[in-house]
C-alpha positions in Angstrom: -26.0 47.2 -42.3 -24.1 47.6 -38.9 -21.3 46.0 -37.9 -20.8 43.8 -34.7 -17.6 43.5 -33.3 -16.8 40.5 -30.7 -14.1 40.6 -27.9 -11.1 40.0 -29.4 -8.2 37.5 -27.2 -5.0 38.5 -28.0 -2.6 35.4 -27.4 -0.1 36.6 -29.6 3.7 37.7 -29.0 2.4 41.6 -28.9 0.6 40.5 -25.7 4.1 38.9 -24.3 5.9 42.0 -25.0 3.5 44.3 -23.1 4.2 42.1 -20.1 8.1 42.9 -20.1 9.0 42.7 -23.8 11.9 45.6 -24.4 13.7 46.7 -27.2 12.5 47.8 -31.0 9.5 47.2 -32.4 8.8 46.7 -36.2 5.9 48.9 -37.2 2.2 46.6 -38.0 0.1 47.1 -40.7 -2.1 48.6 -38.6 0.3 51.5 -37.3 1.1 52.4 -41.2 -2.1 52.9 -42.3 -3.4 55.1 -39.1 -5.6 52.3 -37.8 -6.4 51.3 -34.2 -3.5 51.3 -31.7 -2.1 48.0 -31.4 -1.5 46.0 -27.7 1.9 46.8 -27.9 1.0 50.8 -27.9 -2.2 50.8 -25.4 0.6 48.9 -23.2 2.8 52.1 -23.1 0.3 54.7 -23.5 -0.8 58.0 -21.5 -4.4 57.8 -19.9 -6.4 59.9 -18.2 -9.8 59.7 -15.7 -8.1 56.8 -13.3 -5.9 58.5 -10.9 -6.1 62.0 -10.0 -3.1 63.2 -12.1 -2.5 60.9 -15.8 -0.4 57.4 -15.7 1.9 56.5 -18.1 2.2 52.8 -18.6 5.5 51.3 -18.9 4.7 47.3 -20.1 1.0 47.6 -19.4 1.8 48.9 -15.5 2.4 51.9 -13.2 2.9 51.8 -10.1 2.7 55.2 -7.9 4.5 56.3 -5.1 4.3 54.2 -1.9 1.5 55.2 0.5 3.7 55.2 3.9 7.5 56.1 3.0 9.2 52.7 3.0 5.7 50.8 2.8 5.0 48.3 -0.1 1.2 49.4 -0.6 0.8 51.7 -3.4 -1.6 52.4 -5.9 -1.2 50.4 -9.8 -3.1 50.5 -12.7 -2.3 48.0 -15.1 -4.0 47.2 -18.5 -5.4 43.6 -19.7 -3.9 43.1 -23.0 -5.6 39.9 -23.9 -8.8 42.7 -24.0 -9.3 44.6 -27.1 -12.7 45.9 -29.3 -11.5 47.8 -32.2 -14.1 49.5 -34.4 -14.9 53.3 -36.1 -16.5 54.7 -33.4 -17.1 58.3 -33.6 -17.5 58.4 -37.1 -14.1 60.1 -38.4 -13.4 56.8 -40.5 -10.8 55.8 -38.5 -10.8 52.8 -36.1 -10.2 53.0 -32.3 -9.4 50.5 -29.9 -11.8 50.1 -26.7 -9.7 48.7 -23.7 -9.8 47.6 -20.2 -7.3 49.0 -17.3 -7.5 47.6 -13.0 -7.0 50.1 -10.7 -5.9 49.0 -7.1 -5.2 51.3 -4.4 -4.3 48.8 -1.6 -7.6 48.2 -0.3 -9.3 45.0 -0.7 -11.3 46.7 -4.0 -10.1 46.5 -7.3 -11.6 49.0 -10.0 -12.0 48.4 -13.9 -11.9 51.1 -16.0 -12.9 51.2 -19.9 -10.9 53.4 -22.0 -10.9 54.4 -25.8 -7.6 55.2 -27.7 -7.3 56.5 -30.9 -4.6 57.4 -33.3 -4.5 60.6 -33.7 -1.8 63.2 -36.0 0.7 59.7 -35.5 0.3 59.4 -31.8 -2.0 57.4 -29.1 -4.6 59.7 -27.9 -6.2 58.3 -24.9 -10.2 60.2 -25.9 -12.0 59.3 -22.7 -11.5 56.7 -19.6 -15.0 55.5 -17.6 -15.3 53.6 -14.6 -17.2 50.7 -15.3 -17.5 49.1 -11.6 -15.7 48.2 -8.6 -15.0 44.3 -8.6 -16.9 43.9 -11.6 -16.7 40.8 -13.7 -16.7 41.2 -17.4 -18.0 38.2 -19.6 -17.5 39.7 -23.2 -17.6 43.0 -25.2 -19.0 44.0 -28.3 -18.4 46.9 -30.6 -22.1 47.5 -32.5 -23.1 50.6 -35.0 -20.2 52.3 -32.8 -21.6 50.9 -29.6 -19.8 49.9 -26.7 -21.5 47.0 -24.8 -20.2 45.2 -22.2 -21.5 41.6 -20.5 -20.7 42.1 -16.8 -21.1 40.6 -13.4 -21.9 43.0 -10.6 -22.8 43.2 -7.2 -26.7 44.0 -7.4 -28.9 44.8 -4.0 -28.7 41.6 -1.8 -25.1 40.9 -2.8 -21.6 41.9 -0.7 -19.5 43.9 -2.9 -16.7 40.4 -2.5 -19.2 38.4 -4.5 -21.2 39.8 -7.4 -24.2 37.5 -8.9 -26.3 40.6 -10.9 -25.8 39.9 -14.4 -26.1 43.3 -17.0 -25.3 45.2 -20.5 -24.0 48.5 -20.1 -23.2 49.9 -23.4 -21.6 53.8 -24.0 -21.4 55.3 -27.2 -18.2 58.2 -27.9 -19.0 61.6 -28.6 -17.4 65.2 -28.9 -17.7 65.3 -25.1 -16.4 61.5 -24.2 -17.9 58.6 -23.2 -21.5 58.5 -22.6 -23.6 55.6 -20.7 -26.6 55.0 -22.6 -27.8 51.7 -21.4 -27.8 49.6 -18.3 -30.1 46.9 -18.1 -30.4 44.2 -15.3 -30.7 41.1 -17.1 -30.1 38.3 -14.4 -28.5 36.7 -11.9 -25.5 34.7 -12.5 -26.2 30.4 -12.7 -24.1 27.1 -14.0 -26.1 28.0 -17.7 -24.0 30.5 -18.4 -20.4 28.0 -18.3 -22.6 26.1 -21.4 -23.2 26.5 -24.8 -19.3 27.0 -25.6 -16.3 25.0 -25.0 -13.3 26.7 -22.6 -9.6 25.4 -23.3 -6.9 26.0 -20.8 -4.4 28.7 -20.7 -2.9 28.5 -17.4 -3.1 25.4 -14.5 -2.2 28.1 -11.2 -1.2 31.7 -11.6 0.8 32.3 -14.9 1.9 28.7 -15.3 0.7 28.1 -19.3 0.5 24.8 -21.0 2.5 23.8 -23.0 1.7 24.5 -27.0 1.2 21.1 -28.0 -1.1 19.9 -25.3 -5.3 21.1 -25.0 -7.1 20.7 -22.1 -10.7 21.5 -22.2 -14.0 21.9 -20.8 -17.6 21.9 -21.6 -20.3 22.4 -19.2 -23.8 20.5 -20.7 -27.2 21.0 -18.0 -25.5 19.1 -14.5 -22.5 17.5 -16.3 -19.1 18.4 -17.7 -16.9 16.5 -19.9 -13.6 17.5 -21.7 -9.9 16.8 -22.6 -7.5 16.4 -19.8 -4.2 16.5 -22.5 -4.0 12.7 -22.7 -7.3 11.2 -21.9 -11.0 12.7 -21.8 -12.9 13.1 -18.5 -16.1 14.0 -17.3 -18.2 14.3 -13.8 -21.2 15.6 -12.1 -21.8 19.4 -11.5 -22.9 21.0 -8.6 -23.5 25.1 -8.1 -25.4 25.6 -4.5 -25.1 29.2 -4.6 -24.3 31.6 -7.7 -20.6 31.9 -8.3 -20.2 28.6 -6.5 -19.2 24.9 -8.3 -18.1 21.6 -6.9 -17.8 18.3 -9.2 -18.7 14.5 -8.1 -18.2 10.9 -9.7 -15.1 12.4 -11.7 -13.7 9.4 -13.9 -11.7 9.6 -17.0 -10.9 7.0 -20.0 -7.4 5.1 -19.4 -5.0 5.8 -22.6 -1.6 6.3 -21.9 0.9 8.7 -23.4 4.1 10.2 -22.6 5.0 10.8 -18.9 5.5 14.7 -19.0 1.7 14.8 -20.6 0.7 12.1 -17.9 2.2 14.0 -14.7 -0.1 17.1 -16.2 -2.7 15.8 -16.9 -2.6 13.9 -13.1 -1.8 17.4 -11.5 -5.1 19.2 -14.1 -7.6 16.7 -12.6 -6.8 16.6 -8.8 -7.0 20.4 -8.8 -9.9 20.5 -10.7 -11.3 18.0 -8.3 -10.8 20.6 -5.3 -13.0 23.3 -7.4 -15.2 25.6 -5.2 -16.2 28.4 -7.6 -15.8 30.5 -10.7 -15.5 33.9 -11.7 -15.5 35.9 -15.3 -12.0 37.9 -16.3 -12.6 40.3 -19.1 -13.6 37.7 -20.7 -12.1 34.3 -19.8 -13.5 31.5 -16.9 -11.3 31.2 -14.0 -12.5 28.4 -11.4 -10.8 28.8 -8.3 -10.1 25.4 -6.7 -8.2 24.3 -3.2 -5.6 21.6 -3.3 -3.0 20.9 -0.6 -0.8 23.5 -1.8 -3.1 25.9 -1.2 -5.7 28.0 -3.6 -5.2 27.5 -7.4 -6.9 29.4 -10.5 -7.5 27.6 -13.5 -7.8 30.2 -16.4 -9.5 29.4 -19.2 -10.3 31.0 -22.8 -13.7 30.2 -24.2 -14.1 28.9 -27.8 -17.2 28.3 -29.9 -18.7 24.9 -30.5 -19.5 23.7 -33.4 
């Protein structure tokens, strides 16, 4: 029987320490026994196929030399550590991890590359690096009977390359000579259905601003409705999605329990921005809805979790 790997969202304190995290680090299970590298090594790793020369991360970043002496555009590749399939996948009985790397080069394109890292004689071996799209939106990854497959969002014929709505499985398989590509297959165009059938909490109300640990805020998206937590009290409100990519929500209300102040005040500043939503977009694997407020544009990033 094959085995079926799903995405795998690291929200642990290895993630933390590949965004600035210094000093000595205890060896894991998983480095004694030879198995796949952990986030903390794909973080500080070597890899090849993205730039022209090979980029050594230093906390899941590099950052090249300025473009224009003195100018602050450069190019950056920088590794999303909440991203990780790990599986056997060339057959050597060892496990590999398969990982996702942005590339930016100043322009208004950003390029996401897969890579596979093994461990190999004690060290990280980066075995091949593919470019999977420019500006492509990933929904989820599997690993299955050694087979990459990836759930993206992609700019297909009618669509500018700002605002992908073609929805598609490419899957690669690793062998002697690297990556290889062996499907791509068009399955869709992006629509509200796919926000349903799961619930998403939230992990961050505006760019890296997390929730506290002991409040959930949550969201569940059912035909032209959505209901969920707001951290104190439950909400819900109509759904509307015009165009693919695009959401807006009407009649919002919300029960009236009261709690304590701090979970009040967020759960007052979670609604009005959500209020303001005017579209959504996939990040290796989590929901961000971009919404407008009167400070300006604000992501709300969320992690999706099965219902049950």
């Amino acid at each position: 029987m094959g085995r079926k790997q799903t995405i795998t969202l690291f929200l642990i304190a290895a993630a933390a320490c590949s965004r600035g995290g210094t000093g000595s680090v205890a060896l894991s299970s998983s480095e004694e026994a030879g198995g796949a590298p952990t986030v903390f090594e794909l973080a500080h790793a070597t890899y090849s196929g993205i730039m022209i020369e090979p980029v050594t991360l230093a906390d899941g970043r590099w950052e090249g030399e300025p473009f224009v002496e003195g100018g602050a555009s450069r190019p950056t590749v920088g590794l999303i550590d909440h991203f990780m399939l790990t599986d056997d996948l060339d057959g050597d009985g060892l496990d590999e991890a398969a990982t996702l790397l942005w590339e930016s080069s100043g322009g208004s394109g950003n390029r996401l590359y897969l890579a596979v890292m093994g461990r190999r004689n004690g060290d990280i071996e980066n075995l091949d690096t593919t470019l999977v799209g420019d500006r492509v939106q990933i929904r989820s990854g599997t690993i299955d009977d050694g087979r990459i497959t990836l759930d993206v969002i992609r700019a297909g014929p009618e669509d500018a390359a700002c605002c992908p709505t073609e929805k598609a499985l490419v899957s690669w398989t690793l062998g002697k000579d690297g990556l290889n590509q062996v499907i791509d297959e068009t399955t869709g165009t992006v629509s509200l259905a796919d926000l349903g059938g799961r619930e998403w909490v939230l992990l961050e109300l505006g760019r890296e601003q997390p929730l506290p640990d002991d409040v959930e805020i949550s969201m569940v998206f059912q035909d032209d409705r959505v209901s969920g937590s707001s951290g104190c009290n439950n909400y819900f409100a109509g759904v509307m999605a015009p165009n693919p990519g695009e959401l807006a929500f009407n009649g919002m209300g919300a029960t009236r329990m009261a709690c304590p102040e701090p979970v009040m005040k967020l759960e007052g500043r979670y609604l009005s921005v959500l209020a303001g939503a005017t579209g959504y977009t996939f990040v290796a694997g989590r929901l961000a809805v971009s919404c407008t407020d009167d400070d300006g544009t604000v992501t709300l990033i969320y992690a999706s979790r099965a219902r049950y």
